[in-house]
C-alpha positions as CSV (number, residue, x, y, z in Angstrom):
1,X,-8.9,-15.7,-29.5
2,X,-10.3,-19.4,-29.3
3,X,-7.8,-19.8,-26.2
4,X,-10.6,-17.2,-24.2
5,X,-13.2,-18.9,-25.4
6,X,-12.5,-22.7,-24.1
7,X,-11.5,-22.2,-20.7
8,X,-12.8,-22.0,-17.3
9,X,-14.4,-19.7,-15.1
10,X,-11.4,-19.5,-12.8
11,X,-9.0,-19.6,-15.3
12,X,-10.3,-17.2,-17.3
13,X,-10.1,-15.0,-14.5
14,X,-6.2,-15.4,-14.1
15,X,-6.3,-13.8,-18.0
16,X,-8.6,-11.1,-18.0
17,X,-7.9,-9.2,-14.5
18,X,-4.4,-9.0,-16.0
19,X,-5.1,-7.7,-19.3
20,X,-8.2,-5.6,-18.0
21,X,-5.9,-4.1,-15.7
22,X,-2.7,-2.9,-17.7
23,X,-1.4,0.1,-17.0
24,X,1.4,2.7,-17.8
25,X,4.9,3.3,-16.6
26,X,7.3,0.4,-17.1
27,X,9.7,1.5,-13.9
28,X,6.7,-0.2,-11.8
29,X,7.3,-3.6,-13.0
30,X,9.6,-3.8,-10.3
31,X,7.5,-3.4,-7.7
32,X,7.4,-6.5,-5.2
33,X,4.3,-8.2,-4.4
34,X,3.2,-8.3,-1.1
35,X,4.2,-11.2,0.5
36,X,3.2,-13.7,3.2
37,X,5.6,-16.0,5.2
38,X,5.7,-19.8,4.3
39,X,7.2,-21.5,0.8
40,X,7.5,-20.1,-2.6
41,X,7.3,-22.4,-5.8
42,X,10.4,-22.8,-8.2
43,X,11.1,-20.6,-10.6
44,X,9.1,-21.3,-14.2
45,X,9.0,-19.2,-17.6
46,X,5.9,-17.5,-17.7
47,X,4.5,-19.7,-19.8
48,X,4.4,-22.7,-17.7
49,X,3.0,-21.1,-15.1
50,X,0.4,-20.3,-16.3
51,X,-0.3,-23.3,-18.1
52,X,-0.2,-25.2,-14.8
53,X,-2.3,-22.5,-13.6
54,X,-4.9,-23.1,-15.8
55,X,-4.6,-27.0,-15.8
56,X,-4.9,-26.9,-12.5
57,X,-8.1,-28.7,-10.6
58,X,-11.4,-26.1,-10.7
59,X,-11.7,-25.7,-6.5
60,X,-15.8,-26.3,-5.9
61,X,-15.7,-23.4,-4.4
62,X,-13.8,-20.3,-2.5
63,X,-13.9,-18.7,1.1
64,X,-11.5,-16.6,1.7
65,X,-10.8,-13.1,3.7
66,X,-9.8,-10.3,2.1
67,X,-7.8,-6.7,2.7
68,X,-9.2,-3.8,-0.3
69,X,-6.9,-1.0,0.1
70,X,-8.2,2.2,-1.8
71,X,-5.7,5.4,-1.9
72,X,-7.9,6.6,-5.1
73,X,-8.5,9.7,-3.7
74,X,-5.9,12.5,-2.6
75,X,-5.8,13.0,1.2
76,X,-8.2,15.6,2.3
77,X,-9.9,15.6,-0.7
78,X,-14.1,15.5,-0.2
79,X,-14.2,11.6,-0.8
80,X,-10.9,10.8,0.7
81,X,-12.6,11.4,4.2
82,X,-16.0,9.1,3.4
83,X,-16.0,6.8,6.1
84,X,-17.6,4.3,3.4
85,X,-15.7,0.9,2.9
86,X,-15.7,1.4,-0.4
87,X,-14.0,5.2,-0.7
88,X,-11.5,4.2,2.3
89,X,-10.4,0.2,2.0
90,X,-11.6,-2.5,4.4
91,X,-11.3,-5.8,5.3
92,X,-13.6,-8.3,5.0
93,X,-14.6,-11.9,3.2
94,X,-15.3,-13.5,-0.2
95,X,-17.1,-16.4,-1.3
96,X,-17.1,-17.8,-4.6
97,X,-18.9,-21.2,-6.1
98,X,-17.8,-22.9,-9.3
99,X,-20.5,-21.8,-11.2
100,X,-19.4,-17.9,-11.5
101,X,-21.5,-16.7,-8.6
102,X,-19.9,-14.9,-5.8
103,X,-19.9,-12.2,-3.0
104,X,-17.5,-9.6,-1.1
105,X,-18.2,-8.0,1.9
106,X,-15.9,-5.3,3.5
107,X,-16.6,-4.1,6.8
108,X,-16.1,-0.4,7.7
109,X,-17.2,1.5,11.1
110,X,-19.8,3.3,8.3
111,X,-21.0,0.5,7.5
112,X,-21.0,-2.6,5.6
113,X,-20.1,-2.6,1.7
114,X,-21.0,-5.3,-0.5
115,X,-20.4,-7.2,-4.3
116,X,-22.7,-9.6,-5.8
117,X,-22.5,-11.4,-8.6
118,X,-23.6,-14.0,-11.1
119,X,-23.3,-14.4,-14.8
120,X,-26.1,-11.6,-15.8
121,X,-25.1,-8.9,-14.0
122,X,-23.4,-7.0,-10.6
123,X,-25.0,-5.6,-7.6
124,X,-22.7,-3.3,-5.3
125,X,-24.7,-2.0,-1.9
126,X,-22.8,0.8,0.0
127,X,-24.6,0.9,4.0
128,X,-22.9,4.0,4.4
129,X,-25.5,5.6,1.5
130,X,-28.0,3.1,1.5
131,X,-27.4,2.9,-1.8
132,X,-27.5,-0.5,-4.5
133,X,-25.8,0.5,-7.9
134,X,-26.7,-2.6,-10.7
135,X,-24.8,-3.4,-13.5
136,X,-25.9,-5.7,-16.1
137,X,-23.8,-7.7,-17.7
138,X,-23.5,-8.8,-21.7
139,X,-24.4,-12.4,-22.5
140,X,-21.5,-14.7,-22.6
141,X,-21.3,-16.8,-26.0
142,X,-23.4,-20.5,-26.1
143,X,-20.1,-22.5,-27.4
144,X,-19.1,-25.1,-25.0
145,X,-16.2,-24.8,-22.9
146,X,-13.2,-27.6,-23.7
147,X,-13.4,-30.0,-21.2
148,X,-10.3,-31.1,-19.9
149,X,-8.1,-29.6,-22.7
150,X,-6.4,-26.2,-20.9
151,X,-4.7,-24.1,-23.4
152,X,-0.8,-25.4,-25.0
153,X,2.1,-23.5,-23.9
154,X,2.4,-22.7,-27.7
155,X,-1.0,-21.0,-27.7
156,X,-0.7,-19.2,-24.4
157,X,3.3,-18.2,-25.7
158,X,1.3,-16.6,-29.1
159,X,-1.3,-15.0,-26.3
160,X,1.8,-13.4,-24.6
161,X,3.3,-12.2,-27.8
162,X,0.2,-10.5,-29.2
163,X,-0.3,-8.7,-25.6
164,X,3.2,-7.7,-25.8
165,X,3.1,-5.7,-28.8
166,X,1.4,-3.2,-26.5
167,X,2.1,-4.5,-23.1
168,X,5.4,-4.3,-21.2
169,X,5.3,-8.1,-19.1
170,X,7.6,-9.4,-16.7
171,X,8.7,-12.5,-16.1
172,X,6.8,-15.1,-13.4
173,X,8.4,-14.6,-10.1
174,X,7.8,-16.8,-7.2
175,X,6.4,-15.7,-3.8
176,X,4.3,-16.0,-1.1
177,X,0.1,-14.8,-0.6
178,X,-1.6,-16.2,2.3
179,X,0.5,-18.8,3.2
180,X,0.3,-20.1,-0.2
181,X,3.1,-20.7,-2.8
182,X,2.7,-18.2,-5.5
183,X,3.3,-16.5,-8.6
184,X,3.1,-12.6,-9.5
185,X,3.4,-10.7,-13.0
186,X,3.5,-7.1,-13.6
187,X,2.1,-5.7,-16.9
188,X,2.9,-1.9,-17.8
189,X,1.7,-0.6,-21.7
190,X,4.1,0.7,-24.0
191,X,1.5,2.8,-25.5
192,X,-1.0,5.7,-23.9
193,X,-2.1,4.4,-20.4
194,X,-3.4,7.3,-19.5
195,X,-2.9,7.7,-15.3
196,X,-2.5,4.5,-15.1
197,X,1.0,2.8,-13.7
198,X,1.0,-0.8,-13.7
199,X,-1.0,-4.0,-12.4
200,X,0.0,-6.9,-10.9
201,X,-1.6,-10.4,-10.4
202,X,-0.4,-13.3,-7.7
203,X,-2.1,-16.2,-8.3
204,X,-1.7,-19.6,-6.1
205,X,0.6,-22.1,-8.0
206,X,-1.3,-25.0,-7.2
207,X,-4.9,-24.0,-7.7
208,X,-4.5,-21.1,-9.8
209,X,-6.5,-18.7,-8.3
210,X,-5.8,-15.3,-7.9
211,X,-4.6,-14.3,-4.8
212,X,-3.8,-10.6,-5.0
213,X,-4.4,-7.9,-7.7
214,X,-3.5,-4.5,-7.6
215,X,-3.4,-1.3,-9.4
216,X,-0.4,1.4,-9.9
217,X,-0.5,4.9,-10.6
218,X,1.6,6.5,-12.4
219,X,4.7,6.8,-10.7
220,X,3.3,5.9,-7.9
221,X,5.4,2.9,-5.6
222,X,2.1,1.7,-3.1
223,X,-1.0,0.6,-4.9
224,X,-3.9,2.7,-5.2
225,X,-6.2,0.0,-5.4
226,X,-5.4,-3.9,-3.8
227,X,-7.7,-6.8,-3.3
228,X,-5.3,-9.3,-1.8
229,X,-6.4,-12.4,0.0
230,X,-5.3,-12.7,3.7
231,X,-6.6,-16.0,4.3
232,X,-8.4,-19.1,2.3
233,X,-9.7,-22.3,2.0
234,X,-11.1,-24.4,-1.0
235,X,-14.6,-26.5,-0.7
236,X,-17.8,-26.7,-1.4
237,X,-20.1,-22.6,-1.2
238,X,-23.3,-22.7,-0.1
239,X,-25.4,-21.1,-2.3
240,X,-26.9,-18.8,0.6
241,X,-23.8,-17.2,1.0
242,X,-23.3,-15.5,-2.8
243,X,-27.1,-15.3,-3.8
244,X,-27.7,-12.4,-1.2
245,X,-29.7,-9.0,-1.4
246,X,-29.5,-5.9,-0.5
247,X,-32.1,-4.1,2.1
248,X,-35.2,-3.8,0.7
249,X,-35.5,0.0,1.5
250,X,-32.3,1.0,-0.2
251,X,-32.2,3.6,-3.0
252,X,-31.3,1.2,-6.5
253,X,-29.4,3.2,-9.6
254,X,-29.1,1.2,-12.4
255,X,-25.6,1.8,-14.2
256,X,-27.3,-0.6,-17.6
257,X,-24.8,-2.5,-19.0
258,X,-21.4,-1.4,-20.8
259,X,-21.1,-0.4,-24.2
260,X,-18.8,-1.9,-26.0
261,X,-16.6,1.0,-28.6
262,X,-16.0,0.0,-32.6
263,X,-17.2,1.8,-35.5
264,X,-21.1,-0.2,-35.4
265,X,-23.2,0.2,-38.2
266,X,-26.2,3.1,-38.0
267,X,-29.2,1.6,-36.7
268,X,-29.0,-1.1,-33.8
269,X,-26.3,-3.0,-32.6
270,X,-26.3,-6.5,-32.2
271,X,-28.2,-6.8,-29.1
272,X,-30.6,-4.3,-30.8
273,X,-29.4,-1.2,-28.8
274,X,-29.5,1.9,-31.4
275,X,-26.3,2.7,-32.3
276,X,-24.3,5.4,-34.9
277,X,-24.5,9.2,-34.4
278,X,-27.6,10.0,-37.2
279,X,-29.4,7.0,-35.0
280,X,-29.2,8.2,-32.0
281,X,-29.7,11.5,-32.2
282,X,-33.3,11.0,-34.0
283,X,-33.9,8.4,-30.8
284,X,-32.2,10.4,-28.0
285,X,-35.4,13.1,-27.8
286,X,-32.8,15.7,-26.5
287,X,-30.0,17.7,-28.3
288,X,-26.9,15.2,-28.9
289,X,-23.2,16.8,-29.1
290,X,-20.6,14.7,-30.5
291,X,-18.1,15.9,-32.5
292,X,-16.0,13.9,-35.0
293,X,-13.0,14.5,-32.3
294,X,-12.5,15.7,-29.1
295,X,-9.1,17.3,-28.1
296,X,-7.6,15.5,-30.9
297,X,-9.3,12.0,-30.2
298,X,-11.7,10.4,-32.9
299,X,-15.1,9.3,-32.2
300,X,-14.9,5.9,-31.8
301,X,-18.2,4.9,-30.7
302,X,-22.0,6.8,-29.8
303,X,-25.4,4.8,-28.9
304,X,-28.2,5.2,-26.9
305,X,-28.3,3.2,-23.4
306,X,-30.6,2.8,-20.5
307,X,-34.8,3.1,-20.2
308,X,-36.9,4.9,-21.4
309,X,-37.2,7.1,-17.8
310,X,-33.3,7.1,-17.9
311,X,-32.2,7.5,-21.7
312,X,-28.9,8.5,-22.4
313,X,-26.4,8.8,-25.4
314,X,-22.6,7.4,-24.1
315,X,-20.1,9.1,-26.9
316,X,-16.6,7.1,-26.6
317,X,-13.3,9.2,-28.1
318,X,-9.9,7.5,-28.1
319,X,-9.2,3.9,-27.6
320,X,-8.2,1.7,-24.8
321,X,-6.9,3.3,-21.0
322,X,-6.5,6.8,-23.0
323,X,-10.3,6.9,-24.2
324,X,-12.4,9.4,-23.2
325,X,-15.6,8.8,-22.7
326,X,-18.6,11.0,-22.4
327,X,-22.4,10.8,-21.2
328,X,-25.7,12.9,-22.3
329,X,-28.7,12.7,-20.5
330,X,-32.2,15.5,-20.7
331,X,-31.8,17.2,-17.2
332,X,-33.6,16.4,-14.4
333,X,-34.4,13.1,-15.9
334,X,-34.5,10.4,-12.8
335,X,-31.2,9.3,-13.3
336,X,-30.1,12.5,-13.4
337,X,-31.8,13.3,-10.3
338,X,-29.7,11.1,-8.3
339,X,-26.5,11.9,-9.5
340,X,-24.0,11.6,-6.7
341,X,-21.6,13.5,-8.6
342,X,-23.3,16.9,-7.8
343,X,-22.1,17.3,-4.4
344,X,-18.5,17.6,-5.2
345,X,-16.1,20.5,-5.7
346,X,-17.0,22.9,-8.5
347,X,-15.0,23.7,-11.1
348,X,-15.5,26.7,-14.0
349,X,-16.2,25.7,-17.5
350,X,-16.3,28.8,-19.3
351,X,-19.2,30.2,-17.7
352,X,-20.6,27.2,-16.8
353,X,-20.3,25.0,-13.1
354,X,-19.5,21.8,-12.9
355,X,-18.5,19.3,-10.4
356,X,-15.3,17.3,-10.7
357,X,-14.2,14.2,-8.7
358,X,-10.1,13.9,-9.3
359,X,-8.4,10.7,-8.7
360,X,-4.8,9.3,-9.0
361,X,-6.1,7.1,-12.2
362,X,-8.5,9.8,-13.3
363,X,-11.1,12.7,-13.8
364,X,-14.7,12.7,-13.8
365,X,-16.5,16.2,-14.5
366,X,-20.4,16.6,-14.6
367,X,-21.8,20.2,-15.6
368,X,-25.3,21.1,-18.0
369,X,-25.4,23.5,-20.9
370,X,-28.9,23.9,-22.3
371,X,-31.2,21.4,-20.9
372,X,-28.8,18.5,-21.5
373,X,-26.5,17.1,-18.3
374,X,-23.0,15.9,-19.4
375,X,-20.7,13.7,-17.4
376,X,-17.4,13.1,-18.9
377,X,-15.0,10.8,-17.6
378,X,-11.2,9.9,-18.8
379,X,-8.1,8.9,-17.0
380,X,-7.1,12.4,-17.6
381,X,-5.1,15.0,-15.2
382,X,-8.5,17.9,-14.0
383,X,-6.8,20.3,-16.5
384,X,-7.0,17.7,-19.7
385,X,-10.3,16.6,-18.5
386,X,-11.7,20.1,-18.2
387,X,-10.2,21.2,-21.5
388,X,-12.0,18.0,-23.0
389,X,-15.5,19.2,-21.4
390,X,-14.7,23.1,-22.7
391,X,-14.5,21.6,-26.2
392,X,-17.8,19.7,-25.9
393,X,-20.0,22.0,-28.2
């Protein structure tokens, strides 16, 4: 829509964390935001807040501090002990500038964890594993932004609509984040969400910035994931303080940069990445197996990403939360190597071992047949996810 293309950094944001984050189970829109003591803002349709939101002033910048909470991961379970800020939840700070650049850090008695980034790509460092993971990111379109013309409530009001057809969205209701007069929404799909429960955004009603997001299982009444700002200020960000890097000794694994699913032409993609099943598997230089469905899911979507020291084919099945998606790499190529995923719990794939990491919004399951290593990920219950990887043939 033209409506995501003319806006702001910032307001952008307030958009695409809540329709990135949709989940299942309507019963959670309920769920109250977490709130802090002070004022709360009168009560506005939808619409108008978030039109104000968006009109309001760009901040030059954000410092705030910051509570994660991260319940991912079943008590007891191997990576529901790791001490690492990341696996557990910590507190810590955030800094963001008005050009898209920006930093967390979470603090943790394993160590530091911390998210950087600009408008290429993300770096994540984990101290508890000395570990950066990179993540480029796809080049953003050269049309100029709007200046000064935020989007009408008619056009944000036809936004709504269209994300309703599939979404579940309530109404604006005031509160309360960090001392700050807010407003929270709750989207839930009313299609396949796969584990997922529900997400909700506060933003601040004056600045429009988010204040709090947080992810539902399904079911589930407490968050399993919660970024919510504790404190803040607006002003000017020193550019010291988001263009940071990690230790020069730590172990780097490059994640490349998402795939995007949608029945591409054979050959290359756009960004010249080779793309469509007789492509790729002439380029992969290792067997390829992707069949037209998967436990009744289409192939959506199968191209070849990373190096050429780290090739791999990523096969995408389904659409949307309930899309599986699977990657094939030649074993014991160095990104294979590295693979974090082999010290978890094994599970039996006809024959076969794998490792599986189960979480409340999914499964992840990495095994080898044949020379080829296979991780398959979809937010799945372990017993769909494993009959999905006993299919893969």
């Amino acid at each position: 829509m033209k409506l995501l293309r003319t806006i702001s950094t910032r307001s952008l944001l307030v958009l695409v964390i809540a329709v990135t984050a949709i989940g299942g189970g309507g019963t959670a829109i309920a769920v109250a935001a977490s709130r802090g003591t002070g004022p709360t803002p009168p009560p506005k349709p939808l619409t108008q807040a978030i039109h104000d939101a968006l009109a309001a002033p760009e901040p030059d910048g954000i410092t705030a501090r910051i509570r994660f909470a991260n319940r991912l991961f079943p008590s007891g379970s191997v990576l529901g002990s790791v001490g690492s800020a990341l696996m557990s939840g910590a507190s810590g700070r955030l800094w963001m500038t008005n050009d898209g650049r920006g930093r967390i850090e979470l603090q943790s008695t394993a160590g530091d964890a911390q998210i950087v980034w600009n408008a290429t790509g993300v770096t994540v460092y984990d101290a508890s594993s000395n570990t950066v993971y990179k993540l480029a990111l796809p080049a953003r379109s050269a049309e100029p932004k709007r200046a000064g013309s935020p989007p009408s409530i008619a056009q944000i009001g036809a936004f709504l609509k269209e994300l309703g057809a599939n979404a579940a969205i309530s109404e604006a209701q005031p509160t309360n984040i960090a001392g700050r007069a807010a407003y929270s929404v709750s989207l839930a799909p009313k299609h396949d969400g796969g584990l997922l429960g529900a997400a909700r955004l506060a933003w601040d009603a004056a600045r429009g910035v988010p204040l709090r997001v947080a992810i539902y299982a399904q079911g589930g009444s407490s968050p399993v994931l919660e970024l919510t700002v504790t404190e803040i200020a607006y002003g000017r960000v020193a550019s010291s303080d988001v263009d940071v890097s990690a230790p020069a000794g730590a172990t780097t694994v490059d994640l490349g940069q998402p795939a995007h699913a949608g029945g591409k032409p054979e050959g290359k993609d756009a960004a010249g990445a080779v793309s469509g099943l007789d492509a790729v598997k002439a380029a992969a230089g290792f067997p390829v197996v992707a069949p037209d469905t998967l436990v009744g899911l289409p192939r959506k979507d199968v191209r070849l990403v990373g190096g050429s020291d780290s090739k791999a084919v990523l096969v995408v099945y389904g659409q949307g939360l309930g899309a599986v998606v699977v990657v094939e790499r030649q074993a014991g190529s160095s990104q294979q190597k590295g693979d974090v995923l082999s010290s978890l719990p094994t599970v039996s794939l006809d024959g076969l071992t794998g490792h599986e990491l189960a979480t409340q919004l999914g499964t992840v399951i990495q095994w080898q047949r044949a020379g080829v290593a296979y991780v398959l990920v979809g937010s799945l219950p372990p017993a769909a996810a494993e009959a999905a990887a006993r299919a893969l043939e």
